[in-house]
C-alpha positions as CSV (number, residue, x, y, z in Angstrom):
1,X,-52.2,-66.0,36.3
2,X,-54.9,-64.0,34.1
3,X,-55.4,-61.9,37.1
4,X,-52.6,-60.0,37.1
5,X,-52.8,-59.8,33.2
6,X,-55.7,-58.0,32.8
7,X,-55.1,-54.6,30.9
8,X,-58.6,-52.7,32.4
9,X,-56.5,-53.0,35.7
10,X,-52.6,-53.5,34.5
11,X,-52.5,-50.9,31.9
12,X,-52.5,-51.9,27.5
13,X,-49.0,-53.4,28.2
14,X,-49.4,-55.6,31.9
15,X,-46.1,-57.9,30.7
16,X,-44.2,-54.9,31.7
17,X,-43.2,-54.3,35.0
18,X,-44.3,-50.8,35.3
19,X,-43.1,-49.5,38.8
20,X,-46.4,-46.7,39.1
21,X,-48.5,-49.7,39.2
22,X,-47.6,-50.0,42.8
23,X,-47.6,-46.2,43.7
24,X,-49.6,-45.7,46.9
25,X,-52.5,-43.8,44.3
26,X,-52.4,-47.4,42.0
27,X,-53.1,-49.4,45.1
28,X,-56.1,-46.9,46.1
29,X,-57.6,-47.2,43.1
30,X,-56.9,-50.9,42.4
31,X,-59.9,-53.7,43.1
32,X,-58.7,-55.2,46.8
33,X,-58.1,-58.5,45.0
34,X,-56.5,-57.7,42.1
35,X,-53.2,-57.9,43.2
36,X,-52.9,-61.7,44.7
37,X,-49.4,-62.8,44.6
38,X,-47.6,-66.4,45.5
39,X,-48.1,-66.6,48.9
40,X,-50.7,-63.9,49.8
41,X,-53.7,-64.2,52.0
42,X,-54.9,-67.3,54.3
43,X,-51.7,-69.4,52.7
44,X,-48.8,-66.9,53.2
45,X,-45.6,-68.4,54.3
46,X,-45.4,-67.2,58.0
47,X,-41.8,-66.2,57.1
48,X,-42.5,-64.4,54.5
49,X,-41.4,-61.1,56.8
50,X,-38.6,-62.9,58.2
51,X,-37.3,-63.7,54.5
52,X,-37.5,-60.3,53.3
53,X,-36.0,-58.8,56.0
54,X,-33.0,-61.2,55.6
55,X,-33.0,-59.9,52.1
56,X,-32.7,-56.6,52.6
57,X,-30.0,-57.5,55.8
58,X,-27.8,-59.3,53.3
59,X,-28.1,-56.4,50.7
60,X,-26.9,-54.1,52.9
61,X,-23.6,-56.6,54.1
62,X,-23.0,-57.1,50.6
63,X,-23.0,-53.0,49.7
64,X,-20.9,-52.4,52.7
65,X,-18.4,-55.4,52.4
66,X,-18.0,-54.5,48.4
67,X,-18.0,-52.1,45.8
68,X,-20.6,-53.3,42.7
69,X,-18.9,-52.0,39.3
70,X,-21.1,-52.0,36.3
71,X,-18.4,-51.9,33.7
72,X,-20.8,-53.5,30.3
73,X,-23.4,-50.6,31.4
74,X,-25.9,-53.4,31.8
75,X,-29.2,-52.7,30.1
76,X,-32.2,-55.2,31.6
77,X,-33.5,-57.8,29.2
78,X,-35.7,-60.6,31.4
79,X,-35.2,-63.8,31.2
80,X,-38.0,-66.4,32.7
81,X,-37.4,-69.9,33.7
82,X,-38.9,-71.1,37.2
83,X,-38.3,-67.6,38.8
84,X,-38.0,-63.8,36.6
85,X,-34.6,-63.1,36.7
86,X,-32.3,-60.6,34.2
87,X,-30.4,-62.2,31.5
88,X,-26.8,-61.9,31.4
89,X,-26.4,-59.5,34.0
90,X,-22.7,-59.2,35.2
91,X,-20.5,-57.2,37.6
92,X,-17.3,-56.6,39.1
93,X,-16.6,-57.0,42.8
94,X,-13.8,-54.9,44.4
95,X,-13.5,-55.2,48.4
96,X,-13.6,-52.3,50.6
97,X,-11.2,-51.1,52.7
98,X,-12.1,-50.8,56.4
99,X,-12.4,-47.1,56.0
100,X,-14.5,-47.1,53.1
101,X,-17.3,-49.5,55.4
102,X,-19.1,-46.5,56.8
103,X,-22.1,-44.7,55.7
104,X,-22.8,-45.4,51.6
105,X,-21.5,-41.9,49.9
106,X,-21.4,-43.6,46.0
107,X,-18.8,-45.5,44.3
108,X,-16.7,-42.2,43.2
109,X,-16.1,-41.2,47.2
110,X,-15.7,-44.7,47.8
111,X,-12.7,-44.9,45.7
112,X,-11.4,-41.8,47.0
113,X,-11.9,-42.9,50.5
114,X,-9.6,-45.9,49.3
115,X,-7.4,-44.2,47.3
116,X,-5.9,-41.3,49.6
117,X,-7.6,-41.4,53.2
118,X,-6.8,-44.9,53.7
119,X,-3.3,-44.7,52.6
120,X,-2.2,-41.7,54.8
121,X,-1.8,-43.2,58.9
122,X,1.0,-45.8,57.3
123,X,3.0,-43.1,55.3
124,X,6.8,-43.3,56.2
125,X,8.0,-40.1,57.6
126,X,10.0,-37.6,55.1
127,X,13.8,-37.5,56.1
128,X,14.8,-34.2,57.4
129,X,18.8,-34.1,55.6
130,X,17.6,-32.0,53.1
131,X,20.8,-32.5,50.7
132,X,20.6,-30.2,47.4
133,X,19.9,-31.5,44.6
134,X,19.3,-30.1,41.1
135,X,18.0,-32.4,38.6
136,X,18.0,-30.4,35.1
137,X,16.5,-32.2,31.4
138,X,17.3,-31.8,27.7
139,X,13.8,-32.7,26.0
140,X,11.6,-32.2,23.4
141,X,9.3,-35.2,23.2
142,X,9.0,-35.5,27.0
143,X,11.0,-39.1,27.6
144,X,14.3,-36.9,28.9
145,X,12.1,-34.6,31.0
146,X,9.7,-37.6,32.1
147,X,12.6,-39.4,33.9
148,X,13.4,-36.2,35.6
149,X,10.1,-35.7,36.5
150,X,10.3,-39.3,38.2
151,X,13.7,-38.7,40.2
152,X,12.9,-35.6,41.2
153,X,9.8,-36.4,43.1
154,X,11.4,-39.9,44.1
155,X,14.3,-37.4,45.8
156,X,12.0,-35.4,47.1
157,X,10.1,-38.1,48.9
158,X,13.5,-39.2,50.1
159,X,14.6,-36.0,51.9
160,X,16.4,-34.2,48.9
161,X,15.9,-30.6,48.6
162,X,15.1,-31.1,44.8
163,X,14.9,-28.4,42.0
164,X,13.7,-29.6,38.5
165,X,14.2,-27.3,35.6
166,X,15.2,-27.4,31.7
167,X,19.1,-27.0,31.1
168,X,19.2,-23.7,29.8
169,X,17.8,-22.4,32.4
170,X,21.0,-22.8,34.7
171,X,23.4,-21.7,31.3
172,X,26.4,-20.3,33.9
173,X,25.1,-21.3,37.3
174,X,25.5,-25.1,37.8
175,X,25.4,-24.9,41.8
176,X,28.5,-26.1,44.1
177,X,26.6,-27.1,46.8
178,X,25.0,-31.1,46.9
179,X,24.2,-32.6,43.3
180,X,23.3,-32.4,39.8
181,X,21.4,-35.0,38.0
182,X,21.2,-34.4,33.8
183,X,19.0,-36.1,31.4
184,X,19.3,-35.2,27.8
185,X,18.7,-36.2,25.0
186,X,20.1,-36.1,21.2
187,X,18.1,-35.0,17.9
188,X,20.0,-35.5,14.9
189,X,23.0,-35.0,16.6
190,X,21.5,-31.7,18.1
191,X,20.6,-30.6,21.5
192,X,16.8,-30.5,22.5
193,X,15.2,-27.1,22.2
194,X,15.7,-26.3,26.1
195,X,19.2,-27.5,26.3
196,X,20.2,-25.3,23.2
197,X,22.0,-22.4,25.3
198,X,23.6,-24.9,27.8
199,X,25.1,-26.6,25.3
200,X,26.6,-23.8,23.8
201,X,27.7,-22.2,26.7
202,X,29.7,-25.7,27.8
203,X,31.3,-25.4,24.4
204,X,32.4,-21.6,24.8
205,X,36.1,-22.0,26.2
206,X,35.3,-22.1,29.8
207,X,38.8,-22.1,31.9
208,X,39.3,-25.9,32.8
209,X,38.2,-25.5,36.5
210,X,35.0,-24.3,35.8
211,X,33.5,-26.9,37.2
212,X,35.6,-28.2,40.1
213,X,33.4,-28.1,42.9
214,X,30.7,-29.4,40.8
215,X,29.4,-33.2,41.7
216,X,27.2,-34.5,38.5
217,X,25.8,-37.6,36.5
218,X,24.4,-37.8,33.3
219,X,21.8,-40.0,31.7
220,X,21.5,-39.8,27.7
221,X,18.0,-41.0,26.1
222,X,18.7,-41.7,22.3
223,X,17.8,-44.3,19.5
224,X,20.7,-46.4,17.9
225,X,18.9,-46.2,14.8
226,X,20.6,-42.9,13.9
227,X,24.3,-44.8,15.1
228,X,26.2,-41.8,13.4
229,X,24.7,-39.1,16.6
230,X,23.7,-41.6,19.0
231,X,24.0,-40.4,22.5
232,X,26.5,-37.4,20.8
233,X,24.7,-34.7,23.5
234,X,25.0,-36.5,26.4
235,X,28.1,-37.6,26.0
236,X,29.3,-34.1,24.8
237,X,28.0,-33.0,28.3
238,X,29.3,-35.2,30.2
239,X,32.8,-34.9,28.8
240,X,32.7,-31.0,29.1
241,X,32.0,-31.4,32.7
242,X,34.6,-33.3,33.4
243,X,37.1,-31.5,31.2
244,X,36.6,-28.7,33.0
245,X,37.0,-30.2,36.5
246,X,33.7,-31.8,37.4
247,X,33.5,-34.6,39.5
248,X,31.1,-37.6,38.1
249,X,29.5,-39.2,40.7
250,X,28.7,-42.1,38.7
251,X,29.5,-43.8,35.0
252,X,27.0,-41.5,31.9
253,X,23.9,-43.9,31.6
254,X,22.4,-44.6,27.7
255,X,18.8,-45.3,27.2
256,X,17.9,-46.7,23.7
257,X,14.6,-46.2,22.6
258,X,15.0,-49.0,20.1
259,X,15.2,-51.2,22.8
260,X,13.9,-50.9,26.6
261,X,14.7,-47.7,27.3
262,X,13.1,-47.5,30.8
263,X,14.5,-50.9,31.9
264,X,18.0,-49.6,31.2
265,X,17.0,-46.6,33.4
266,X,16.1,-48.7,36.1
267,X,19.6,-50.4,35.9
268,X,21.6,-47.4,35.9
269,X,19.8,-45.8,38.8
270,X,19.4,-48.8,40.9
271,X,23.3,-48.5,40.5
272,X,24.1,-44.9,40.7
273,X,21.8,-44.2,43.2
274,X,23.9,-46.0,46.2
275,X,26.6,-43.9,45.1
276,X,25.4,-40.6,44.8
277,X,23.9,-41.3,48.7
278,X,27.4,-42.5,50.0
279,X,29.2,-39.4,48.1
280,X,26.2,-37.2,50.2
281,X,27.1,-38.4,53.2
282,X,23.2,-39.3,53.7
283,X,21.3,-41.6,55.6
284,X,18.8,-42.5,53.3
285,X,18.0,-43.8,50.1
286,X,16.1,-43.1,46.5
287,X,13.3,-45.7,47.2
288,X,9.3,-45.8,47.6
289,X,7.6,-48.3,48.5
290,X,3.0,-48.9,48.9
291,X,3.2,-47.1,52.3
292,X,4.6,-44.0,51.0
293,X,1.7,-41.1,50.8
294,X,0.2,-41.0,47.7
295,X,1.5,-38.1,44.9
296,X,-1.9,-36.8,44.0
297,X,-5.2,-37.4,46.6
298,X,-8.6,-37.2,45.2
299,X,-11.6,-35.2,46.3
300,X,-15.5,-35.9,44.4
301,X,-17.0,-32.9,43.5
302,X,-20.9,-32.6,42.4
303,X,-21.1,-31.8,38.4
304,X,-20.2,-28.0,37.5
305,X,-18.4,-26.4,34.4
306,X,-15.5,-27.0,34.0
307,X,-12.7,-24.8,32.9
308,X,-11.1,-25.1,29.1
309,X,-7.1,-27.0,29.7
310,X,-5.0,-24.8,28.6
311,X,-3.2,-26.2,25.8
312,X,0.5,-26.9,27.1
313,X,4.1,-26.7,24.9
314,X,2.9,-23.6,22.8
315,X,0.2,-25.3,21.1
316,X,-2.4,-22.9,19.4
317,X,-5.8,-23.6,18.1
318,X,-5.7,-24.3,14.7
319,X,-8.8,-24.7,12.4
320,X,-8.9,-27.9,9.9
321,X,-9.4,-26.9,6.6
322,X,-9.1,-30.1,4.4
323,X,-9.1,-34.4,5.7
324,X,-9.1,-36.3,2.8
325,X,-8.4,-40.4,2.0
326,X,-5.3,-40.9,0.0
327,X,-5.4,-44.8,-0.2
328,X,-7.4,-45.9,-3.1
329,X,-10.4,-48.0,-1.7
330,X,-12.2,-49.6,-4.2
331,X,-11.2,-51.6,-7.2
332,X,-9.0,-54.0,-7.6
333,X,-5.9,-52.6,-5.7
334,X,-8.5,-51.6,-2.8
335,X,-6.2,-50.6,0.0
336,X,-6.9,-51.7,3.9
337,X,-4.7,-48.7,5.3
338,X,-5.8,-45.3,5.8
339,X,-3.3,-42.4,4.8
340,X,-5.0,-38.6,5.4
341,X,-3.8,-35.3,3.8
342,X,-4.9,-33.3,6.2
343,X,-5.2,-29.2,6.2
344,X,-4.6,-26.2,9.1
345,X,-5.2,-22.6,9.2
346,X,-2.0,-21.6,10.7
347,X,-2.3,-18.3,13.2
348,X,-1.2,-15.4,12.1
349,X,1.9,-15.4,14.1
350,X,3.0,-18.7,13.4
351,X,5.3,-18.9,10.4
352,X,7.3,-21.6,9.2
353,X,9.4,-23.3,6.5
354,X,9.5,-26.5,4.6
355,X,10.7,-29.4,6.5
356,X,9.5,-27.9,9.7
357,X,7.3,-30.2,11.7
358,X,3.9,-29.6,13.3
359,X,3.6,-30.7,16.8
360,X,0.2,-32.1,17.4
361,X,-1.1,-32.2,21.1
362,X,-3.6,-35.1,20.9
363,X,-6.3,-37.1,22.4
364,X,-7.2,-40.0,23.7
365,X,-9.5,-42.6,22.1
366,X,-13.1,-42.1,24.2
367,X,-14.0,-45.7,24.4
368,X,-10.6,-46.3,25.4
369,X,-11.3,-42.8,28.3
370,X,-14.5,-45.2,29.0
371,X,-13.0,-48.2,29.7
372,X,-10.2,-47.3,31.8
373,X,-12.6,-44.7,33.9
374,X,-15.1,-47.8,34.4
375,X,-11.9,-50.4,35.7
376,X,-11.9,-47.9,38.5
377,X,-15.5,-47.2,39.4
378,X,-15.9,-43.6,37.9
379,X,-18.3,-42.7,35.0
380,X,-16.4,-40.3,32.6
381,X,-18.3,-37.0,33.6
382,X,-17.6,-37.7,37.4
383,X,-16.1,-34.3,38.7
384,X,-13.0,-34.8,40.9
385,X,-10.5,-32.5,42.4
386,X,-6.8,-33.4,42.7
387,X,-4.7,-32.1,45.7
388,X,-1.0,-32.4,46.4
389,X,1.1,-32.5,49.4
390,X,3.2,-28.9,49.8
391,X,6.8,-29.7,47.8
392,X,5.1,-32.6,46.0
393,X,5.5,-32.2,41.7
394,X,2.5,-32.9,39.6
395,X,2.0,-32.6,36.2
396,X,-1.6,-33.1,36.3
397,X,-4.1,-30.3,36.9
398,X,-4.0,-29.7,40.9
399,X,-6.9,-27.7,43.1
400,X,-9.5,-27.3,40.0
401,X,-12.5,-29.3,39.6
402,X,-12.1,-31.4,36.4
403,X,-14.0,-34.8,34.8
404,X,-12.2,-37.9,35.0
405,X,-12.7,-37.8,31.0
406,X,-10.8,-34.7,30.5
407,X,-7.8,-36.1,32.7
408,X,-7.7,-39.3,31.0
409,X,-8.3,-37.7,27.6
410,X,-6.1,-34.7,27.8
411,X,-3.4,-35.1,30.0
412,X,-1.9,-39.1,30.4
413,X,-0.5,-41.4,28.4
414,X,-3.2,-44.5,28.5
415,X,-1.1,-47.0,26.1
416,X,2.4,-47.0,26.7
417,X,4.1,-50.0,27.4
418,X,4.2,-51.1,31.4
419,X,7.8,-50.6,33.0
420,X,9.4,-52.8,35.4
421,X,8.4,-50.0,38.0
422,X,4.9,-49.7,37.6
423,X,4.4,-54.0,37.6
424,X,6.3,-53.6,41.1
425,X,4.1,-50.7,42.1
426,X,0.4,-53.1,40.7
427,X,1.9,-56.1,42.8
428,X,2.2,-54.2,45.8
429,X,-1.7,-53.7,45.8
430,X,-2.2,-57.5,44.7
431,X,-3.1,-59.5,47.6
432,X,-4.2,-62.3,45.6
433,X,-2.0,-65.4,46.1
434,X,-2.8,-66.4,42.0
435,X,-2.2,-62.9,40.5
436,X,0.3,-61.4,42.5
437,X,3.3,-64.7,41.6
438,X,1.9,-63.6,38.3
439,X,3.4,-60.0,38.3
440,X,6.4,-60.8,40.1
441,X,7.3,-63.4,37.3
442,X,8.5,-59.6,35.1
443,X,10.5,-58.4,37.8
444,X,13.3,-60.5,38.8
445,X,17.1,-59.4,38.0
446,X,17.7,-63.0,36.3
447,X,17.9,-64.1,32.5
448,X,14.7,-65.8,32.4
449,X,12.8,-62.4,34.5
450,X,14.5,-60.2,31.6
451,X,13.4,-62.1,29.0
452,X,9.9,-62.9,30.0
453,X,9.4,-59.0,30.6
454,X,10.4,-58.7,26.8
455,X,8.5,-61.2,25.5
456,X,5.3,-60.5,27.7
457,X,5.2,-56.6,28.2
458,X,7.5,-55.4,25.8
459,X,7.0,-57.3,22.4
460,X,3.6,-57.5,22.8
461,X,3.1,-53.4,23.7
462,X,1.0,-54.4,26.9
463,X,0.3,-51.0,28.8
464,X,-0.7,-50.9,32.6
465,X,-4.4,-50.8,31.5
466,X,-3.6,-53.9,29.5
467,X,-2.3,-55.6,32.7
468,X,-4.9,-54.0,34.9
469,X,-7.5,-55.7,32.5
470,X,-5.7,-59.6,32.0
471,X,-5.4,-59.6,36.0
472,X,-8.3,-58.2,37.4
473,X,-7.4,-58.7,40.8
474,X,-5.1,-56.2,41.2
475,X,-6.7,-53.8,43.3
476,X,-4.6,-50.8,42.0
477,X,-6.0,-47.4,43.6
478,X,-7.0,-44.6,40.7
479,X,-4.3,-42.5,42.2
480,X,-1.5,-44.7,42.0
481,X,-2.6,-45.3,38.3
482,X,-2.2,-41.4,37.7
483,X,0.7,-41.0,39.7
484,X,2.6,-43.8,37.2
485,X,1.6,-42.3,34.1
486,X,3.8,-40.1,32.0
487,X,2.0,-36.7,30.5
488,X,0.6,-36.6,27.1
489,X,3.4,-35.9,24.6
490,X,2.8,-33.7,21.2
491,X,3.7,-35.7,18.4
492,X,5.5,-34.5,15.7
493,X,4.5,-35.0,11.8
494,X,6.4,-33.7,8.7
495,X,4.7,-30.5,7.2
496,X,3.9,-31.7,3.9
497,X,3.4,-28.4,2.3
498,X,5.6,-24.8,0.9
499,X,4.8,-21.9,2.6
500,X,5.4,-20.4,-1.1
501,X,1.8,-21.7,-2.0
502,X,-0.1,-20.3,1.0
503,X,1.6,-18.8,4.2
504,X,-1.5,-19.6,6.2
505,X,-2.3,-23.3,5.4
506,X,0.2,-26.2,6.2
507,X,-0.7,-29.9,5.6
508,X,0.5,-33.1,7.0
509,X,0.3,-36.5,5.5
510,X,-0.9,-38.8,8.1
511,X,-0.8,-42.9,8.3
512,X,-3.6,-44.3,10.4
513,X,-2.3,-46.5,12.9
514,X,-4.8,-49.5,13.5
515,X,-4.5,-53.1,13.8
516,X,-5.5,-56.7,16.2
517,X,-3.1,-55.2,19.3
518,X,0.0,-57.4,20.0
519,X,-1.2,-58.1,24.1
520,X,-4.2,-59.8,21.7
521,X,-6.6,-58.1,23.2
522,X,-8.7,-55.9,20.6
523,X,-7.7,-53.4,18.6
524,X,-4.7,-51.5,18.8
525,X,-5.2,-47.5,17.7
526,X,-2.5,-44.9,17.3
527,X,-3.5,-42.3,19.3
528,X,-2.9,-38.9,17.3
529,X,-3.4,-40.9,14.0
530,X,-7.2,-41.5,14.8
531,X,-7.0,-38.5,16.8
532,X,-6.7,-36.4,13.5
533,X,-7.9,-38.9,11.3
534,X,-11.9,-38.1,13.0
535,X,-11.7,-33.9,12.9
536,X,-13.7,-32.8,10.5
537,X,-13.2,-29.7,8.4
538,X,-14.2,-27.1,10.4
539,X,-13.1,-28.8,13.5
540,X,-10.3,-27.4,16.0
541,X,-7.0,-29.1,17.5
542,X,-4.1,-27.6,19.5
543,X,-0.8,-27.8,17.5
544,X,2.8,-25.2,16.7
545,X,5.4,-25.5,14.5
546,X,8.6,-27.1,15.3
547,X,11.6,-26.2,13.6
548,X,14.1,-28.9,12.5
549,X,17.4,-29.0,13.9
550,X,19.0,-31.5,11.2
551,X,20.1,-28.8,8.4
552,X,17.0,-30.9,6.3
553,X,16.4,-27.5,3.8
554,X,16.6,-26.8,0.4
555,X,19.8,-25.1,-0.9
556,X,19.8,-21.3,-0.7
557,X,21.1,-21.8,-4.1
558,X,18.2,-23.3,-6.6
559,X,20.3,-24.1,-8.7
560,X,22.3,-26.8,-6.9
561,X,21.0,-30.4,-8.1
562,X,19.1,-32.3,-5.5
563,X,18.8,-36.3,-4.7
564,X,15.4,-36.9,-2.5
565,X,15.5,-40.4,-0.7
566,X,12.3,-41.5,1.1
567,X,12.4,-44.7,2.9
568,X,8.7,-45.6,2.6
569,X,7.9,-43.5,5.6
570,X,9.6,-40.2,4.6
571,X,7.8,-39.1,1.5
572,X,5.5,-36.4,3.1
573,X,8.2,-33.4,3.7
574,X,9.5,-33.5,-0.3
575,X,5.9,-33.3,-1.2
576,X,6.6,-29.6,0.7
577,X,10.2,-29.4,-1.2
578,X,8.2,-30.0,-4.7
579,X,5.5,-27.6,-4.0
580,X,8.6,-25.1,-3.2
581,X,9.9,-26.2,-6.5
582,X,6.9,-25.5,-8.1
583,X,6.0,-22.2,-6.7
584,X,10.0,-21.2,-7.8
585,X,9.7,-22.3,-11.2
586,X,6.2,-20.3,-11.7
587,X,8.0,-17.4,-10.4
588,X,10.9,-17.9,-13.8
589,X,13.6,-19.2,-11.6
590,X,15.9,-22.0,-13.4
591,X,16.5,-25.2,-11.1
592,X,18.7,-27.1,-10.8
593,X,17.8,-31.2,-11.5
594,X,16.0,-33.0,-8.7
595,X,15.5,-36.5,-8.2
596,X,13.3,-38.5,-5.7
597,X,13.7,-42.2,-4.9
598,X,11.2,-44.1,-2.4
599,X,9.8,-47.1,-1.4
600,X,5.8,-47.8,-2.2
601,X,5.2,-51.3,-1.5
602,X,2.4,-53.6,-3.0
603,X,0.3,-53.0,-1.0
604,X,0.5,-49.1,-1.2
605,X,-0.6,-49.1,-4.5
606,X,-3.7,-46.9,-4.1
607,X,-1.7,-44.2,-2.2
608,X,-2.6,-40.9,-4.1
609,X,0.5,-39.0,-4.9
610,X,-1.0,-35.9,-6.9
611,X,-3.6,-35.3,-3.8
């Protein structure tokens, strides 16, 4: 045992294993019997050779027959017993596919080779009818135009000759040929941004046939919160159409937010979709199933730059100026939230009012980016290309080489809540007899189906990743994952400051969303909270103005008196209107009397109002 310890021959540190001690120059120079290991010599095993050879055979089954995933990023600490071995070293074991058991190309083209090649000799011809249809959305938060997203493609895949575009876009030319397919939304009682002109144009006096060759159906997305203009867009469509002569293939849909939203979906179109085939005349139907090719098929790509992702919706760069702490933390009313007034340089060209809103394109959480890369054997800097069959529609950057960070950190939603849809589509690439009764258990049309969905997926917030992480056997391919994910949406915060003071600089007041996740599995973090809540001044994010369509303004007339109600959530836009007041009064106008009333909980004490 001394032998191989001593450091004239081992180096000042021989407990380390030191892999140029055995270079072919070490072993010149070395003393002949220096090196005399178990084994060696007069007493080696005569199968020594034989053993290591069957070694290095069942290495090489093992890499062929599997896919090794490092997903701690293991870092070697020894641990010594009878034998050296490392301590606490774990991985995850995926099976590969027949075509994946060929020559060794590295886990990213392995997953590719599983992910799109393998898929494509079992893909279910396209049907030929080719039946019009025109699938329009109303949206400004992206659930309207998500949904049409989904049909469209689902159409398309289907046989449809499918258009997709916003509703103002066809203000005066709804086609008479095949369908039209409407989701729409209501804000306030107003019509989304891209439905404005449609909406007006359907309320102009059109003569009553208008519409008589027109065959339609229309699916409103809405939150019975506001009860007073729930669903009043939709609905206003859909009775416009028909007052005018149009022919409604199927009964208006509603989709509360409040509630499950997509599972009402599902309903309506597993309903309305029979009939709009059997008012067609076509021989086919809107369904997909695991053998269907794949949206979106992934090519590797050796590390190069990659281009800057073009902020999407408008958004312009806009440099943080200020991101302070509002909640008081120390004392003895020490608060555990986080509330940031936060600061922009606006662009010279954008302009807006007070009660406007700034939409804020945002982020996702890196470790999150990390994880979910990881579950699916890619590192966060692997370059990938994605490409997409001709007539296929993807949202996702197509025929550019891009890191799998960037997609999952720019472009995808990576914590909403799993639909119905997207268990179905995980259990059809479950083979395990365990997991797979598992998934099923959310999916059934019965009471007790419904109501463990709700209690599992939906009231404890449990996304696909979630899902993907509580039932590791799924063997969910990385392109199915992106195909089921909706696009990153802007989210909108109250502009909490008066143009009046400076036209340039806007502020928002921000509540940090973190907390013990409901699926009870870490953390939960909002994702443009903690997005915003970690840029620095100086830093750079991608945001516009929004302009509100619920008449929320200050009287033209300053002297009109004024009651402010703030729920406890909706303090941050009169901090604009009293900075308007403000700047008025400085300026020797005479208000009128305001008042404010709002909520500030206990446990808000430390919340800085004069910030």
């Amino acid at each position: 045992m001394a032998l191989h310890r001593d450091p004239s021959v081992w180096g000042p540190n021989p407990e380390a294993f030191d892999p140029e001690n055995f270079s072919p120059e070490a072993e010149a120079a070395r003393p002949v019997n220096a090196w005399k290991p178990f084994g060696n010599g007069q007493r080696a095993c005569i199968g020594r050779g034989f053993a290591m050879h069957e070694a290095a055979l069942a290495i090489g089954m093992i890499l062929q027959r599997f896919r090794l995933i490092d997903v701690n990023r293991y870092q070697m600490h020894l641990k010594e017993t009878l034998t050296i071995k490392p301590d606490g070293f774990k991985i995850k074991v995926r099976p590969r596919t027949d075509k994946e058991r060929g020559t060794h190309t590295g886990a990213a083209t392995a997953t590719v080779a599983g992910s799109s090649a393998a898929a494509a000799p079992r893909a279910r011809t396209r049907p030929g009818h080719n039946t019009p249809l025109l699938v329009l959305y109303g949206s400004n938060l992206g659930t309207a135009e998500e949904l049409a997203t989904r049909v469209a493609d689902l159409a398309e895949v289907n046989g449809f000759a499918t258009k997709l575009a916003p509703l103002d876009d066809f203000v005066d030319k709804l086609p008479e040929q095949g369908g039209v397919l409407i989701f729409c939304a209501s804000y306030n009682g107003a019509p989304p941004d891209n439905a404005t002109q449609f909406v007006k144009w359907l309320g102009g006096g059109l003569p009553k046939d208008s519409f008589a060759k027109v065959r339609y159906a229309v699916f409103g997305c809405g939150n019975s919160d506001w009860a007073a203009t729930y669903q009043s867009i939709p609905r206003f469509i859909d009775e416009q159409l028909a007052a005018r002569g149009g022919r409604s293939v199927f009964a208006r849909g509603e989709g509360d937010a409040r509630s499950d939203l997509d599972g009402q979906f599902e309903e309506w179109f597993a309903k309305a979709a029979p009939q709009a085939v059997k008012e067609f005349g076509v021989d086919s139907s809107f369904s997909r199933s695991a053998n269907d090719a794949p949206l979106y098929q992934i090519e590797p790509l050796a590390p190069s730059a990659v281009n800057a992702v073009v902020a999407l919706g408008g958004a312009s760069p806009m440099k943080v100026l200020a991101n302070a702490e509002l909640q008081n933390k120390a004392g003895v009313n020490a608060s555990e939230r986080s509330t940031r007034h936060i600061e922009v340089q606006l662009p010279p060209e954008i302009t807006y009012r007070v009660g406007d809103h700034l939409s804020v394109v945002p982020r996702n959480d890196p470790a999150l980016v990390d994880s979910v890369a990881r579950r699916f054997g890619f590192l966060p800097s692997d370059q990938i290309r994605l490409q997409v069959a001709e007539g296929r529609r993807a949202q996702l950057p197509v025929g550019e080489a891009v890191s799998v960070g960037r997609l999952l950190t720019d472009f995808v939603e990576l914590q909403q809540v799993a639909t119905r849809k997207q268990i179905q589509i995980m259990s059809e690439h479950t083979r395990c007899p365990v997991t797979k009764p598992k998934l099923l258990a959310h999916l059934g049309d019965d009471a007790a189906s419904t109501e463990h969905y709700r209690s599992e997926i939906l009231g404890k917030r449990k996304s696909v990743f979630d899902l993907l992480e509580e039932y590791p056997a799924c063997e969910l391919p990385f392109h199915a994952y992106l195909e089921m994910l909706s696009l990153l949406a802007p989210r909108y915060y109250s502009i909490s400051s008066s143009p009046s003071v400076d036209p340039l600089r806007c502020s928002v007041t921000v509540g940090v969303v973190e907390g013990p996740a409901s699926s009870g599995r870490g953390l939960y973090k909002g994702i443009c909270s903690n997005y915003l809540a970690g840029r620095r001044a100086g830093e750079t994010v991608h945001a516009t103005v929004r302009e509100t369509k619920a008449g929320f303004r200050l009287p033209d007339d300053v002297s009109v008196p004024i009651i402010m109600v703030g729920p406890g959530t909706g303090l941050a836009p009169f901090r604009g209107f009293l900075q308007q007041r403000a700047a008025l009064m400085a300026r020797g106008k005479t208000l009128g009397p305001a008042m404010l009333f709002f909520r500030l909980p206990a446990s808000r004490a430390g919340l800085s109002l004069c910030q």
